[in-house]
C-alpha positions, -999 to +999 in steps of 0.1 A: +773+160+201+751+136+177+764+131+140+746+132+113+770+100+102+757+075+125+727+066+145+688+060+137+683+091+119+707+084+089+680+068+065+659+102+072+696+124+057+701+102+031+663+101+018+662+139+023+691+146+007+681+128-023+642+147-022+662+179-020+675+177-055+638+180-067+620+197-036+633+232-024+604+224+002+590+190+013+560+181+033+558+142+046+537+131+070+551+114+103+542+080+090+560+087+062+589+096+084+585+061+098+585+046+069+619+062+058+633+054+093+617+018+094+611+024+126+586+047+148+592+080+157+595+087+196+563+096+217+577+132+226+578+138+181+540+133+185+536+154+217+561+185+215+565+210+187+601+212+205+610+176+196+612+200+159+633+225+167+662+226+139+690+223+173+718+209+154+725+190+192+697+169+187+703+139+167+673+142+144+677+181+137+717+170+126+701+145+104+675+173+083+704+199+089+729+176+070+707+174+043+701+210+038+669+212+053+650+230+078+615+229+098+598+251+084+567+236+102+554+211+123+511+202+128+511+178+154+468+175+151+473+162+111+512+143+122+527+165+091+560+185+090+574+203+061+611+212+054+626+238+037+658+244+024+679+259+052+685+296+039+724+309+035+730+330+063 
């Protein structure tokens, strides 16, 4: 299973980490996502809501998750997701 610790999605924890302090909800575009990563997002983040999901298996979702984030939504048309702060279960 991915880690949060290592990989290509690290700048996105550490940034949202930080964002969380002041944003119980964040919306960034997917450039702006690119600009975090320094680096492009896959073709499937631009094609499939899935790519989204909050799966802690998937490498990006462990990334968000680790910061105490969740999708809350995804608009592929206008390349914008928002996170929320994962709720206490």
């Amino acid at each position: 299973m991915p880690t949060s610790s290592s990989g290509r999605y690290v700048p996105l924890r550490f940034y949202l980490g930080v964002q969380r302090k002041r944003h119980p909800e964040l919306a960034l575009t997917f450039r702006q996502i690119e600009d975090v990563l320094g680096d492009g997002l896959p073709r499937p983040a631009r094609k499939y809501p899935e790519w989204w999901a909050n799966d802690p298996v998937s490498e990006q979702a462990a990334a968000w998750l680790a910061a105490g984030y969740r999708v809350r939504e995804v608009t592929l048309a206008e390349e914008r997701v928002v996170f929320g702060e994962e709720s206490p279960d």
